[in-house]
VEXDREN-2710 file (C-alpha; in Angstrom, 1 decimal):
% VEXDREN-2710
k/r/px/py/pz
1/UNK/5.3/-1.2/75.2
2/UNK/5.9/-1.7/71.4
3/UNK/5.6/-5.5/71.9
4/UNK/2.7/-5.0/73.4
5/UNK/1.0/-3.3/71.0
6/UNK/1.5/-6.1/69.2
7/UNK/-0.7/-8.4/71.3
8/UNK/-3.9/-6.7/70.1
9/UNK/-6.5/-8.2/68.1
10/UNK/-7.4/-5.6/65.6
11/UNK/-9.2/-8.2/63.4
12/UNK/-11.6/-8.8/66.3
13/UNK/-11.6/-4.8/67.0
14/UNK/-12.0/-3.9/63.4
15/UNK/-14.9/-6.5/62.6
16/UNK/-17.0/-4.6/66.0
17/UNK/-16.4/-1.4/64.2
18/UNK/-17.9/-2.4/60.7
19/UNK/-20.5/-4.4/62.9
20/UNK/-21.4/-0.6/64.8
21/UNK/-22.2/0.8/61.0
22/UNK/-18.7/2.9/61.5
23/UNK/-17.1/1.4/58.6
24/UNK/-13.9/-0.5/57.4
25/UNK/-11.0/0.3/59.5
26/UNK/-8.6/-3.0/59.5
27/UNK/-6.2/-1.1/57.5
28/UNK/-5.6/1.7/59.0
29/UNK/-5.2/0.1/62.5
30/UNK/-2.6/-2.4/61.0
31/UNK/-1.0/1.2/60.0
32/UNK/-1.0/3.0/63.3
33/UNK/0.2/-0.4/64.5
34/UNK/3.7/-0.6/62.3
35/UNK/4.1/3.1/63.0
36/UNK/4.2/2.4/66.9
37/UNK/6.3/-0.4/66.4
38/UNK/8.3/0.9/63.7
39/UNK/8.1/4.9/63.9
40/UNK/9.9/6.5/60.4
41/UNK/10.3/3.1/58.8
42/UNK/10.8/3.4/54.8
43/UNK/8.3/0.6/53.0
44/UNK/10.2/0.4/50.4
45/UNK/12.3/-2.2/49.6
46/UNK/16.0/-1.3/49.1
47/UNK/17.5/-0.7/45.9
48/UNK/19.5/-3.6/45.4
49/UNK/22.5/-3.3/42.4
50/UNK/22.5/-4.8/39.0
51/UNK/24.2/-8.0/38.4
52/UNK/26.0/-8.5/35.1
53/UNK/23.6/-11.1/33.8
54/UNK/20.6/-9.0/34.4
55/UNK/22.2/-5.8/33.6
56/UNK/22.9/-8.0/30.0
57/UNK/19.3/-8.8/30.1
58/UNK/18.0/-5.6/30.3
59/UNK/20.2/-3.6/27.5
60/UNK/20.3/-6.5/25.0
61/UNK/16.5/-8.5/25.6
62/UNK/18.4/-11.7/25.7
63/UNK/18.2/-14.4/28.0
64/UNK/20.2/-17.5/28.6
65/UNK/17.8/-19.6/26.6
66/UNK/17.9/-17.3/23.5
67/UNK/21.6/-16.7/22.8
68/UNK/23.6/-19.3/24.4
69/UNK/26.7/-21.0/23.1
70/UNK/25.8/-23.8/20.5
71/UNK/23.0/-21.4/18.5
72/UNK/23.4/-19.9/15.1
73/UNK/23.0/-16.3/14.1
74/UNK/23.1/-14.1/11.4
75/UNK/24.4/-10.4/11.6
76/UNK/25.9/-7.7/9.4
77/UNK/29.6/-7.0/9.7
78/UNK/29.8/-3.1/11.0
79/UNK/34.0/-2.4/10.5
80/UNK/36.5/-4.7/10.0
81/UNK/39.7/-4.6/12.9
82/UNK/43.3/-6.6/12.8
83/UNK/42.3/-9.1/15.3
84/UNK/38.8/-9.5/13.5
85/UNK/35.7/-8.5/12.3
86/UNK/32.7/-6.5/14.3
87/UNK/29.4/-7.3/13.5
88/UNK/25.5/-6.5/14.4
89/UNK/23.5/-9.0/15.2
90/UNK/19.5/-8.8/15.6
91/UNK/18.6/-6.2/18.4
92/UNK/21.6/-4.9/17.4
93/UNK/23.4/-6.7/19.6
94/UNK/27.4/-6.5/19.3
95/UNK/29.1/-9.6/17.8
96/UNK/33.2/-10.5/17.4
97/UNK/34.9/-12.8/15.2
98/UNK/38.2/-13.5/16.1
99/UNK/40.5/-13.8/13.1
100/UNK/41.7/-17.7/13.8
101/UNK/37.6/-18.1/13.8
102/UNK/37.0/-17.0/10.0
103/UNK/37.8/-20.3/8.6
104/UNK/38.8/-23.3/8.9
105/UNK/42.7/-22.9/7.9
106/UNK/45.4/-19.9/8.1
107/UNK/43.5/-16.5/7.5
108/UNK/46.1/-13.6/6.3
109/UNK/43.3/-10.6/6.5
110/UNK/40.0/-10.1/7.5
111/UNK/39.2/-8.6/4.4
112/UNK/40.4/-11.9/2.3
113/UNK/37.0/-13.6/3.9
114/UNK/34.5/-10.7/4.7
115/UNK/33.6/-6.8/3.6
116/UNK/32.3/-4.1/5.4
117/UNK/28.6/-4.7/5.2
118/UNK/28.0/-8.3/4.6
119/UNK/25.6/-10.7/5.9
120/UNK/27.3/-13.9/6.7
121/UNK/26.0/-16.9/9.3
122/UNK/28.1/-17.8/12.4
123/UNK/27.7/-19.9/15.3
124/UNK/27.9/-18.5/19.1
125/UNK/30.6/-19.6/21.1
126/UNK/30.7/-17.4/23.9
127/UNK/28.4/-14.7/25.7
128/UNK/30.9/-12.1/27.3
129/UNK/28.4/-10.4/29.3
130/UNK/30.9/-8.2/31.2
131/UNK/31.8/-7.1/28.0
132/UNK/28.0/-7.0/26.7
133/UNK/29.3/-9.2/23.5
134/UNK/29.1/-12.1/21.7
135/UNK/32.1/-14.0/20.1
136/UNK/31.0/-16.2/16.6
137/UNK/32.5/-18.3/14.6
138/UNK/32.4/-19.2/11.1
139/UNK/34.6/-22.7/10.6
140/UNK/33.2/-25.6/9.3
141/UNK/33.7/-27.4/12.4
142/UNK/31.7/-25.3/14.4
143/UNK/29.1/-25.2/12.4
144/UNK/28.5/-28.4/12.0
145/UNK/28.6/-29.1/15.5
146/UNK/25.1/-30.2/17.1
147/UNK/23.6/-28.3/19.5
148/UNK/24.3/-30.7/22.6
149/UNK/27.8/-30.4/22.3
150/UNK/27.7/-26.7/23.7
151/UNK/27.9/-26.5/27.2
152/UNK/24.7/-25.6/28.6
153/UNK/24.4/-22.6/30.7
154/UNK/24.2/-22.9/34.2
155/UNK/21.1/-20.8/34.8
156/UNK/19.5/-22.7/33.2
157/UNK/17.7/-25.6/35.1
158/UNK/18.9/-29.0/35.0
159/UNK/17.3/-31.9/32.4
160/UNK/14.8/-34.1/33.8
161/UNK/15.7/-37.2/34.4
162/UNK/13.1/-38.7/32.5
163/UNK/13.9/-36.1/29.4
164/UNK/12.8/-38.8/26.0
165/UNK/17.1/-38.6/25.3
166/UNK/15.9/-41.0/21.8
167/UNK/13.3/-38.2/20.8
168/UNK/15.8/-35.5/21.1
169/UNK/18.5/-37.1/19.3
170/UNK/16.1/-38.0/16.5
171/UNK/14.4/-34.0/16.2
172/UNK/18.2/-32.9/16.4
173/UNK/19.3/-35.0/13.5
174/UNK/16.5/-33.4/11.6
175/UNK/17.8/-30.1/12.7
176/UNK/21.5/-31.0/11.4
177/UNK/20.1/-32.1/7.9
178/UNK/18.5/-28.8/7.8
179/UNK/21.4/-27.1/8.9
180/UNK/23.8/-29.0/6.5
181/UNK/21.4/-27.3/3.2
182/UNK/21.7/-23.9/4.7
183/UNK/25.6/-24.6/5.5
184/UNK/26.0/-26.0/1.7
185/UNK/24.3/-22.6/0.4
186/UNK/26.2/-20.5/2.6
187/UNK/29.9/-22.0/1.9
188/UNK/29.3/-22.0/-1.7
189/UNK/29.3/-18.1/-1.8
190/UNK/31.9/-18.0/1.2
191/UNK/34.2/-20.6/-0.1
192/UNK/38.1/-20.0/1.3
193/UNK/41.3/-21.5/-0.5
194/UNK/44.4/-22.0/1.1
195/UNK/47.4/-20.5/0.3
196/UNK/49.3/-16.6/0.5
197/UNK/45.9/-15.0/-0.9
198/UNK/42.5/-16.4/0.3
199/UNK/39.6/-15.4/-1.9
200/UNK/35.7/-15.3/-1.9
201/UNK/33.6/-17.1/-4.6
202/UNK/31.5/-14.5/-6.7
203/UNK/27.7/-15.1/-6.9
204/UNK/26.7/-18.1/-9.6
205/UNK/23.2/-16.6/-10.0
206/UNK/21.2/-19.9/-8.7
207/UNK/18.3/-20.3/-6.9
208/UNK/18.9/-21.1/-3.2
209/UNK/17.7/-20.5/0.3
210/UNK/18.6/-17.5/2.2
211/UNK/21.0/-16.8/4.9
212/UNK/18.3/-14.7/7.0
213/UNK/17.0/-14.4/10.8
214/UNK/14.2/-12.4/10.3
215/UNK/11.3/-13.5/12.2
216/UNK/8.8/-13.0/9.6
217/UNK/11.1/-15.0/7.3
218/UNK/10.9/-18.0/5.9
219/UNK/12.9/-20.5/3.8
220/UNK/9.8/-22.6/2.9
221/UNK/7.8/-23.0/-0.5
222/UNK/4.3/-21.7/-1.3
223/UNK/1.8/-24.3/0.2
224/UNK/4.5/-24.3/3.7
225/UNK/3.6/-20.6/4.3
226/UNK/-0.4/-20.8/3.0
227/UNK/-0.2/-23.1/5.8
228/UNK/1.0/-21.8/8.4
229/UNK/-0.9/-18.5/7.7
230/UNK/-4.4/-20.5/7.3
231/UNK/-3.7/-22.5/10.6
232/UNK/-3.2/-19.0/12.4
233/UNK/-7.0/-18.2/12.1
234/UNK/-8.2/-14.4/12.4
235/UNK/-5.0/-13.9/15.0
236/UNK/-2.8/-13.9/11.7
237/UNK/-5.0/-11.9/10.0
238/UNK/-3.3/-8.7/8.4
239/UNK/0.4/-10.6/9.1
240/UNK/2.8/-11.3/6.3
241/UNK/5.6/-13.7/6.0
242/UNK/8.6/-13.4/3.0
243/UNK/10.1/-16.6/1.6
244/UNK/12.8/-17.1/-1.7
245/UNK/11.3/-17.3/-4.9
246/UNK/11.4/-20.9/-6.3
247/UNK/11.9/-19.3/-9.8
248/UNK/13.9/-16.6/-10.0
249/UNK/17.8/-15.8/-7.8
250/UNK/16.6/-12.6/-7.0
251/UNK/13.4/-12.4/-6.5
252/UNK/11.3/-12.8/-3.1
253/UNK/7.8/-13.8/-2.2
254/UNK/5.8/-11.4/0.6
255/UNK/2.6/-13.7/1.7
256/UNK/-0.3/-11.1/3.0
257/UNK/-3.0/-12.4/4.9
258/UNK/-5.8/-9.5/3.8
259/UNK/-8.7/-11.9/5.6
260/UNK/-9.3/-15.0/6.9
261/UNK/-8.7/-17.6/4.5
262/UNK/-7.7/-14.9/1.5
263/UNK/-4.2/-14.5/0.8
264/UNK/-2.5/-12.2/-1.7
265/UNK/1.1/-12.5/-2.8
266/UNK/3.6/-9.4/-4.0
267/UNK/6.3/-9.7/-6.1
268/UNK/9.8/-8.4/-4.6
269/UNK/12.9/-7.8/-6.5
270/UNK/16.6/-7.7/-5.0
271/UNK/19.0/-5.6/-5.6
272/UNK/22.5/-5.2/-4.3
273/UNK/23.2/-8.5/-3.1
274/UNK/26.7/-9.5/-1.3
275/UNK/26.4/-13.5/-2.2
276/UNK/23.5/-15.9/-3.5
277/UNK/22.1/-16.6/0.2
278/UNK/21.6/-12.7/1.6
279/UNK/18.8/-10.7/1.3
280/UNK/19.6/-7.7/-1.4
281/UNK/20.5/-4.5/0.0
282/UNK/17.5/-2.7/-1.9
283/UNK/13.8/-4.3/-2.1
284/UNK/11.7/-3.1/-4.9
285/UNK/7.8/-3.7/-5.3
286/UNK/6.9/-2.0/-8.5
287/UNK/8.4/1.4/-8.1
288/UNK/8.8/1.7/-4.8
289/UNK/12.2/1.1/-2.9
290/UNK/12.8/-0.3/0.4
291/UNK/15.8/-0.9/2.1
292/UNK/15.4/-4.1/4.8
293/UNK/12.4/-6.6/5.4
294/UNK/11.4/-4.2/8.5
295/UNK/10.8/-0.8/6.5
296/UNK/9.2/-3.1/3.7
297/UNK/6.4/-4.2/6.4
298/UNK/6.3/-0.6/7.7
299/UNK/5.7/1.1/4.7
300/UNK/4.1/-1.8/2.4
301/UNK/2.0/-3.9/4.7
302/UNK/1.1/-2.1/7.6
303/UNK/-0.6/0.9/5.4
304/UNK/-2.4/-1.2/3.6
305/UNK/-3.5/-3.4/6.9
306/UNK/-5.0/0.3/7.7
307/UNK/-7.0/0.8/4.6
308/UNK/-8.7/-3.0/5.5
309/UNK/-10.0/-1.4/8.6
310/UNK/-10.8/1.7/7.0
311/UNK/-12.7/0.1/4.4
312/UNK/-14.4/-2.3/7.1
313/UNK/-15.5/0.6/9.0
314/UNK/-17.4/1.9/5.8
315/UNK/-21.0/3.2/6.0
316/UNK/-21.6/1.5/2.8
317/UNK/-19.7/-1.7/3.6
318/UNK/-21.1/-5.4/3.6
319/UNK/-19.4/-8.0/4.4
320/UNK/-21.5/-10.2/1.9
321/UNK/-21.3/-12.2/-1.2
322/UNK/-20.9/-10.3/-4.4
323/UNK/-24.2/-11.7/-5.5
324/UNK/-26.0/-11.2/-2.0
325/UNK/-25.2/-8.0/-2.8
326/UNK/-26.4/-7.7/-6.2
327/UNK/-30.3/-9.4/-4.8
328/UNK/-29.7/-6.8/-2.2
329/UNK/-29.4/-3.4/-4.4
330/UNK/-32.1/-5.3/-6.9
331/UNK/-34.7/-5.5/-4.7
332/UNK/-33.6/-1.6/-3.3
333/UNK/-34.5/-0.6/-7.2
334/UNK/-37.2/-2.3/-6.9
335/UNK/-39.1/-0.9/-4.3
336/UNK/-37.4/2.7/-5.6
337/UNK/-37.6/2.8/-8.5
338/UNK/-36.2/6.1/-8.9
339/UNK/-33.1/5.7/-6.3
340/UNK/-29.7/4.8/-7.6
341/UNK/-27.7/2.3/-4.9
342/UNK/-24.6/0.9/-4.8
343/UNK/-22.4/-1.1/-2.1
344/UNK/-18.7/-2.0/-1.3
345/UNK/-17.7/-5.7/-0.7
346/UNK/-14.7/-8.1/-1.0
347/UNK/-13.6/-9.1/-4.4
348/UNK/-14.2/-12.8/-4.7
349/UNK/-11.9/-13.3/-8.0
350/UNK/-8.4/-10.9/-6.9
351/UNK/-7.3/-11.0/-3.3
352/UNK/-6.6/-7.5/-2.1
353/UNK/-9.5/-6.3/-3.6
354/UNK/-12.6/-4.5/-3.3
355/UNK/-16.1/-4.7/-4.9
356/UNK/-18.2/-1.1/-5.8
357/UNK/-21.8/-2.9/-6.8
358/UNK/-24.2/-0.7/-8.3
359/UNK/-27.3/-0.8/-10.2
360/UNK/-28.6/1.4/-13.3
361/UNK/-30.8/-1.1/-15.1
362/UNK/-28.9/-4.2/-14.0
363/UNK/-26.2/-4.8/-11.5
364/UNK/-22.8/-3.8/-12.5
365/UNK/-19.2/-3.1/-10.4
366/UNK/-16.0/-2.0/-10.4
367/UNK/-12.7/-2.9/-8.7
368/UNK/-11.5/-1.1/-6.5
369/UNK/-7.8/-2.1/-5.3
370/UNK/-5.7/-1.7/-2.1
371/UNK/-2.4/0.1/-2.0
372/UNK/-0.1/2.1/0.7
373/UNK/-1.1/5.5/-1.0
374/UNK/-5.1/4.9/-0.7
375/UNK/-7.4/3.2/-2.9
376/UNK/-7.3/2.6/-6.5
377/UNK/-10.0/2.7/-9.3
378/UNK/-10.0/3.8/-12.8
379/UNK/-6.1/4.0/-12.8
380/UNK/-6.4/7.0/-10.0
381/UNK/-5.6/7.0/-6.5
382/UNK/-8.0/8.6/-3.8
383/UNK/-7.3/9.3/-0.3
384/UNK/-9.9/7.8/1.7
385/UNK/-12.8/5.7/0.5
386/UNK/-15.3/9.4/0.5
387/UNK/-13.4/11.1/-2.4
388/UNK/-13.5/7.6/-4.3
389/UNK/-17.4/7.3/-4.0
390/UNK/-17.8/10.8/-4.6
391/UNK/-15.8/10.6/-8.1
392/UNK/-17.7/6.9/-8.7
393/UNK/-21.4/9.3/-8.3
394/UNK/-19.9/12.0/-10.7
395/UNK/-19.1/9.3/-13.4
396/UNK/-20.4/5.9/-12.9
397/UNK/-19.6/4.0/-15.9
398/UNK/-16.0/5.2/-15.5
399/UNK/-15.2/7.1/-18.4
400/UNK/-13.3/10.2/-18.9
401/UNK/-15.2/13.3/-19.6
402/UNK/-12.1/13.9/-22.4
403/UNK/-13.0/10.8/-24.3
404/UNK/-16.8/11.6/-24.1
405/UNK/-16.0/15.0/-25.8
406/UNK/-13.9/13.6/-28.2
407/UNK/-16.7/11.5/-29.4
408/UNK/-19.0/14.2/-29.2
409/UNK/-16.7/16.2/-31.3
410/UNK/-15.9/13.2/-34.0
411/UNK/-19.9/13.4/-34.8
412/UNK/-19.4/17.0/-35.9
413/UNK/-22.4/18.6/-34.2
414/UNK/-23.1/22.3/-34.2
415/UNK/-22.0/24.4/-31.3
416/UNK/-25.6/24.9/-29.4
417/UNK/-26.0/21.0/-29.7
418/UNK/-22.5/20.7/-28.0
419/UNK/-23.4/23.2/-25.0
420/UNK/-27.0/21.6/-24.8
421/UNK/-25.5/17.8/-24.3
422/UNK/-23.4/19.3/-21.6
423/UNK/-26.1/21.3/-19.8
424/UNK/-27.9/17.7/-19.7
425/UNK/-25.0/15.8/-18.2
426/UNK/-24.5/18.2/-15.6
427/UNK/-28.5/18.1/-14.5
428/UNK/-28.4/14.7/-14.5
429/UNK/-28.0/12.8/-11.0
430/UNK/-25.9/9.9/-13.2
431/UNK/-25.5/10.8/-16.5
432/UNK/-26.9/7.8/-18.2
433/UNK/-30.2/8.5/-19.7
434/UNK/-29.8/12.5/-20.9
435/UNK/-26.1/11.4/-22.0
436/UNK/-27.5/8.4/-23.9
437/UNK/-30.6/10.8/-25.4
438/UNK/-27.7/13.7/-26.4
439/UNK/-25.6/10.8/-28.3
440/UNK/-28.5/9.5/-30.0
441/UNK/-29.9/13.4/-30.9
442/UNK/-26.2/13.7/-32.0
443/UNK/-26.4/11.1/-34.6
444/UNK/-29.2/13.0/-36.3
445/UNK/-27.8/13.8/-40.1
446/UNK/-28.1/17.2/-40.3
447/UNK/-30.7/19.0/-43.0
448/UNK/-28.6/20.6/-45.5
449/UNK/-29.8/24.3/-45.4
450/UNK/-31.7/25.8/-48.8
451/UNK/-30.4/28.9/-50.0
452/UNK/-31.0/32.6/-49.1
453/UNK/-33.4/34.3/-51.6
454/UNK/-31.2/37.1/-51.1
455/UNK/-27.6/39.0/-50.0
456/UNK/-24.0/38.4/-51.4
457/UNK/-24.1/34.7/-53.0
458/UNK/-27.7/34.6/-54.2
459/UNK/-28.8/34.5/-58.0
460/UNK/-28.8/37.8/-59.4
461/UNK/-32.6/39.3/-60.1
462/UNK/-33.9/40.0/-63.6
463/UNK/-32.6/43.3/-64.7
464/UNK/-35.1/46.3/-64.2
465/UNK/-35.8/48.8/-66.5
466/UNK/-34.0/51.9/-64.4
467/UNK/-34.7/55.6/-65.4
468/UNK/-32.4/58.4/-65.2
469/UNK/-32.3/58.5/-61.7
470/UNK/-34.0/59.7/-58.5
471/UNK/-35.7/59.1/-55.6
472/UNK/-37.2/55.3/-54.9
473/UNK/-35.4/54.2/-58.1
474/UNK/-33.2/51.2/-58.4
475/UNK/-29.4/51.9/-59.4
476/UNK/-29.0/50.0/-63.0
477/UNK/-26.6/46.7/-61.9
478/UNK/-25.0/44.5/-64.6
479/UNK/-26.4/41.4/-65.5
480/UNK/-23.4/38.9/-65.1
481/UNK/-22.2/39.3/-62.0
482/UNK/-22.9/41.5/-58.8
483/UNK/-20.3/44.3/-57.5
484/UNK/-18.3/44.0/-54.8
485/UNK/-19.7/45.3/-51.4
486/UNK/-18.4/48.6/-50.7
487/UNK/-15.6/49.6/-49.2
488/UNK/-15.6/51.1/-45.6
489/UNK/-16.3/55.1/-45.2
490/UNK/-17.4/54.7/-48.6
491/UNK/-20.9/57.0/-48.6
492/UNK/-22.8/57.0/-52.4
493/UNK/-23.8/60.2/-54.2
494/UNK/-27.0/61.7/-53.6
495/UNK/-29.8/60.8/-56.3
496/UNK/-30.9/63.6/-58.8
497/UNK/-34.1/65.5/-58.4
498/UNK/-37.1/66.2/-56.8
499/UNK/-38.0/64.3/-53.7
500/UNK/-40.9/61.7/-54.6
501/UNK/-44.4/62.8/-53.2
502/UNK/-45.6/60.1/-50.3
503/UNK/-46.7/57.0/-50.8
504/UNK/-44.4/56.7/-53.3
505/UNK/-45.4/55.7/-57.2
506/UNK/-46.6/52.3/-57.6
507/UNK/-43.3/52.0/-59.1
508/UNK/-41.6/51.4/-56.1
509/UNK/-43.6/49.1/-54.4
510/UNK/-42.7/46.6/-57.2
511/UNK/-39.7/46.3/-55.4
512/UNK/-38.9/43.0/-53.3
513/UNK/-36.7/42.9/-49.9
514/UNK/-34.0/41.2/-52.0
515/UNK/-33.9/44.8/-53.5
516/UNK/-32.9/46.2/-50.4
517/UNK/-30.7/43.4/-49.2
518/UNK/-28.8/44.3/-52.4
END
């Protein structure tokens, strides 16, 4: 009866359902079908065991077609044995050298021909994929072999019959010129005599290309990698690619795409290197220290990608001309006459940078600059673009409230001007026009003041004819000089007499306030 199930049309039965208004029910018939024909049945498919070449694919990421026999790679060595030396290759992959494969003649040690931690070129000359390992080699022989002398692998398919055998052979002897430069640079630092004690050739300190496999390297000169960044379009923008310097032995070139069709170009300085044709050890941009190409596009490039966007995003971003944007805050001040504006956009003179246009009387900027940390002006570092504009609407212009003190205090004016110019500054929404009025107020000489009429220091009064003594009459002083104030607790001796009558004689109002004061 399960074959006969079989024999019915649920298409047919399924289309007079949806017809009736029921609904779709093709799929679950086919269901109930398999279950009557196939009661407990397990979809699945079963699990079927690894083979060697895929288990090789699946912990290494390589295929056939990009490590095969023939192909030339670049690794570190990771510890040296007695039959040879280990290395790491890209992906870290696990890569042997067999002693006899070191050089070309008799090898005593592995340590006369490579150290622990060196970068050195070799060719592949066997995939062990039951082993998950790659033999190399570094002889001459090898290395100068062309690639179709390698047997091919057999997953791979076979070549077409109608394969253009004459443009092969004529892109593979381009490819063995190439590979004869890189070979000359690599065995001038890797250089082995013959004889009881084999020895490596020291670094000559000349410019040459590098013995790297980096993808974003490059051993190509300036207007190469312009190119090949400009021909990417907005797909390479934010990528960066390193090259050798053409100048200097240890110095590399990182090429930064910040935009479409604006590049800028870092300085990077080796340190540590093994030979002439390895990448140094250390990689210093100004300051900072990095220790491969990888961390140096983690921690340099890919930051700094992130503040594009960041700055992209802005409220007060444009992406316009510098002098669009100048017509664009003039005619704001304009029609406000009142209003202080200002707008970032792309520096048009240094790549990597930033534009802050703003406008007091005329249009002015600053430049604002791009770094890992944050964003750069007035030889500061800010966070995010918000603190920067907040610190640019606190001081425009740019300059240091120390330096506008100083000057303050080089004019020499009086305390109460000082606090009054400072009251001003911080009322004002900019600082420009009650800072400029509290200079120019501070340039006013100031009036020399006349002396007191009176008190210590003034001109001594005529001398008064005194009497003996009393009430409302003046002490007799000496006409020279006057005396020295009186000492504290010191309390004068009473006067003689009577009290005077009030008012007092006309005597006493012959006396002046300087009287008293003395």
């Amino acid at each position: 009866w399960r074959d006969k199930v079989d024999e019915l049309d649920l298409d047919t039965f399924a289309e007079m359902i949806e017809t009736s208004g029921v609904g779709k029910w093709l799929t679950h018939l086919t269901m109930i079908k398999w279950e009557f024909r196939l009661p407990f049945e397990d979809s699945r498919k079963p699990m079927e065991p690894l083979d060697r070449e895929k288990l090789f694919r699946l912990l290494t990421k390589e295929t056939d077609q990009s490590l095969c026999p023939g192909k030339e790679v670049t690794g570190k060595v990771a510890r040296i044995g007695e039959f040879g030396a280990h290395l790491k290759l890209e992906g870290d992959v696990p890569a042997f050298i067999p002693l006899r494969n070191l050089a070309d003649g008799h090898v005593e040690s592995v340590e006369d021909v490579v150290q622990v931690g060196a970068i050195v070129t070799a060719i592949v000359t066997e995939v062990k994929k039951d082993h998950m390992s790659v033999d190399l080699s570094m002889k001459k022989e090898d290395l100068k072999k062309n690639s179709n002398a390698w047997d091919r692998p057999s997953s791979l398919p076979p070549i077409d019959p109608s394969f253009d055998v004459v443009a092969a052979a004529r892109i593979e002897s381009q490819k063995h010129k190439e590979r004869e430069e890189r070979l000359a640079a690599v065995m001038s630092t890797q250089d082995v005599e013959m004889g009881s004690n084999a020895k490596t050739v020291g670094r000559t300190g000349r410019v040459t290309r590098r013995a790297c496999d980096h993808p974003a390297f490059r051993n190509a000169n300036n207007a190469e990698i312009e190119k090949e960044l400009m021909d990417g379009g907005e797909a390479m923008v934010g990528e960066a690619l390193v090259r050798p310097s053409s100048q200097k032995a240890d110095v590399l070139a990182v090429h930064w795409l910040v935009r479409k069709n604006v590049m800028k170009v870092v300085e990077i300085i080796e340190e540590d290197k093994d030979n002439d044709a390895s990448i140094g050890n250390t990689l210093k941009i100004k300051d900072e220290v990095y220790g491969s190409i990888d961390e140096l596009l983690a921690r340099f490039i890919a930051p700094m990608n992130d503040r594009v966007e960041e700055l992209l995003a802005h409220r007060k971003f444009l992406q316009l001309f510098e002098k669009d944007v100048d017509e664009k805050i003039k005619d704001m001040k304009r029609h406000t006459p009142g209003g202080v504006f200002y707008y970032l956009c792309w520096n048009e003179k240094y790549p990597g940078y930033a534009s802050l246009r703003y406008i007091v009387n005329s249009p002015r900027n600053h430049h604002v600059g791009i770094t890992p940390d944050g964003y750069t002006w007035q030889h500061k570092t800010y966070n995010n673009l918000d603190l920067l504009l907040n610190a640019f609407k606190k001081n425009p212009r740019g300059q240091s409230t120390v330096a506008s003190s100083s000057r303050q205090s080089s004019i020499g004016t009086s305390s109460l001007r000082s606090s009054t110019s400072r009251s001003d500054s911080r009322t004002s929404r900019w600082g420009a026009t009650k800072s400029e009025q509290s200079d120019q107020s501070s340039m006013v000489p100031i009036q020399p003041t006349p002396p007191s009429t009176g008190g210590w220091g003034a001109p001594p009064p005529p001398p008064v004819q005194a009497n003996a003594g009393g009430w409302g009459e003046r002490p007799p002083l000496p006409a020279a000089v006057l005396p020295p104030p009186p000492q504290h607790g010191y309390r004068p001796a009473p006067p003689s007499g009577p009290p005077p009558s009030y008012p007092p004689p006309s005597s006493a109002s012959s006396f002046s306030s300087s009287s008293y004061r003395q």
